[in-house]
C-alpha positions in Angstrom: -17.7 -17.5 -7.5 -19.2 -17.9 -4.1 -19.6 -15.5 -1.5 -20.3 -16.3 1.9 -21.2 -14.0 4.6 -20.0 -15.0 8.1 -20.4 -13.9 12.0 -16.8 -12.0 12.9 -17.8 -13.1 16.3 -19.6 -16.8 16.6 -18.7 -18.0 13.6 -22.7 -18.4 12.3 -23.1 -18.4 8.5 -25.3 -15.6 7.8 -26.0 -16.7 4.2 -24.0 -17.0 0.8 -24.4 -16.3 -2.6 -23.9 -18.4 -5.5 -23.3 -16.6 -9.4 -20.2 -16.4 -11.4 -19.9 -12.4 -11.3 -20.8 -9.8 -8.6 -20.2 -6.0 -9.2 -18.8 -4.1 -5.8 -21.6 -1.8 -6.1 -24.1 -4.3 -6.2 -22.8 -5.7 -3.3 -22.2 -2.4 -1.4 -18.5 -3.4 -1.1 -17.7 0.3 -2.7 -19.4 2.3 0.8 -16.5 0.6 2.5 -13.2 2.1 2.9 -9.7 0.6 2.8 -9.7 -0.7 6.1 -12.9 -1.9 6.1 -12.6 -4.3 3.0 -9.2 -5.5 4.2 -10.9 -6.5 7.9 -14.1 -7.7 6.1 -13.2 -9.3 2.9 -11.3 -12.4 2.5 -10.2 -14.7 -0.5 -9.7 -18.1 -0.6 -7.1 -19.9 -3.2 -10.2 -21.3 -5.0 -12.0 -17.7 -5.7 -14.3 -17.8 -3.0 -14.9 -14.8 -1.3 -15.7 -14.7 2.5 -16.6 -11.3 3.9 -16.9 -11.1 8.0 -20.1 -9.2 8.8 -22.4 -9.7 12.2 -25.2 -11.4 12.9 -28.2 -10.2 14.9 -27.5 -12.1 17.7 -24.2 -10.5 18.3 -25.6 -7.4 17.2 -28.0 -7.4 20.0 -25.5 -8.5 22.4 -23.1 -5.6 21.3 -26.2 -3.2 21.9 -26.6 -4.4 25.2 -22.7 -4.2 26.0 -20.8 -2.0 24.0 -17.6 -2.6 25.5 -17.9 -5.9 23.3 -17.0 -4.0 20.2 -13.4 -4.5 21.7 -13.3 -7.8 22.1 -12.8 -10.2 18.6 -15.3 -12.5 20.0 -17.4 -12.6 23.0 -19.4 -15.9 22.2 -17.7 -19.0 24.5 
């Protein structure tokens, strides 16, 4: 099963992870609540697992402008 991390906001693969079996807890998926898995994690028909997370570019960007955090994305 492969997990790939993905901007929520540009898009930018962040990195991904290839093994057939990954705990929740070893993935820190547990330290999220409800909401935050159902806006974050995503499954494809095939058993791949995408989860939406930010990258340090837009994570500067929403330090510099906070009212960002509104938008879905900011990056044109």
């Amino acid at each position: 099963m492969a997990i790939t991390y993905q901007c929520r906001y540009c898009g930018t693969q962040i990195g991904q992870l290839q093994n057939e079996f990954y705990h929740a807890e070893q993935l820190g998926f547990n330290h999220l609540t409800v909401e935050e898995r159902r806006e974050m994690i995503h499954y494809n028909d095939n058993g791949e697992v995408l989860v939406k997370t930010v990258c340090e570019d837009c994570q500067e960007a929403l330090e510099r402008n906070p009212d960002y955090h509104q938008l879905k994305s900011f990056i044109q």
